[in-house]
N, C-alpha and C positions, 0 to 999 in steps of 0.2 A: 402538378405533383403526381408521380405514376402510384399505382397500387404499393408496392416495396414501401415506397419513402411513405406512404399512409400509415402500410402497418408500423412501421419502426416508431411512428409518432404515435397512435394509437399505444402499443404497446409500452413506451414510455409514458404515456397519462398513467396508465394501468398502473405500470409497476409503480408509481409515484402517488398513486390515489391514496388517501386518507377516509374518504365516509364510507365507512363500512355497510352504510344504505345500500349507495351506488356499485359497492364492489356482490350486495348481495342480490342487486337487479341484475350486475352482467352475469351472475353465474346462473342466474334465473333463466335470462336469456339463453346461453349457453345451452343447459338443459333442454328448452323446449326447441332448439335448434336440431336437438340430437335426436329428437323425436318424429324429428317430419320426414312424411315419406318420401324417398330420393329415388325409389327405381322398384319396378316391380318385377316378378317369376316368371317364367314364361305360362305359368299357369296361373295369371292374373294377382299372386300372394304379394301384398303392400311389402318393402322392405324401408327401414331406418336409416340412417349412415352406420348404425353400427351393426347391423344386420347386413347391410350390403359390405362391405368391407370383410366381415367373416364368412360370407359366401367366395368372396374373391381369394382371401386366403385358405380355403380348403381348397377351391379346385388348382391354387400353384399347389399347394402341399402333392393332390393327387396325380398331377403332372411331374411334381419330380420324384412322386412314388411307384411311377409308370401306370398309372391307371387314368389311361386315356385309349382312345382309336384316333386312329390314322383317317383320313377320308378316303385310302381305297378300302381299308376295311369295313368302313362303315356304307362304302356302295356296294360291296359285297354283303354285308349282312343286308341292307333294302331290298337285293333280288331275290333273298327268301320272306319277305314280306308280302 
């Protein structure tokens, strides 16, 4: 069975579950899922998924705000370094 056909079963337990025990361990799970560190800064700063994902949508937003460099401009700005 490939990953898809997992979830689609998975997800039909889920939606189909009655003990509200079990529905409140996966959302337990869930949580402490959303909490581990996935990726970190170039200056060593732990990031979350949901931390990393708001990083990633600020820099499209600043990208199609036009606040980026180019890499000639940025070999030009390193020869006054």
């Amino acid at each position: 069975m490939d990953i898809a056909a997992k979830k689609l079963e998975l997800l039909d337990w889920v939606m189909h579950l009655r003990d509200n025990a079990m529905f409140e361990k996966l959302l337990a799970l869930k949580a402490e899922t959303d909490q581990e560190i996935v990726a970190y800064t170039v200056s060593g700063e732990p990031l979350t998924l949901e931390q990393y994902k708001a990083k990633i949508d600020k820099g499209m937003r600043d990208i199609q705000e036009g606040r980026y460099m180019t890499h000639e401009e940025l070999l030009k700005e390193m020869e006054t370094w």
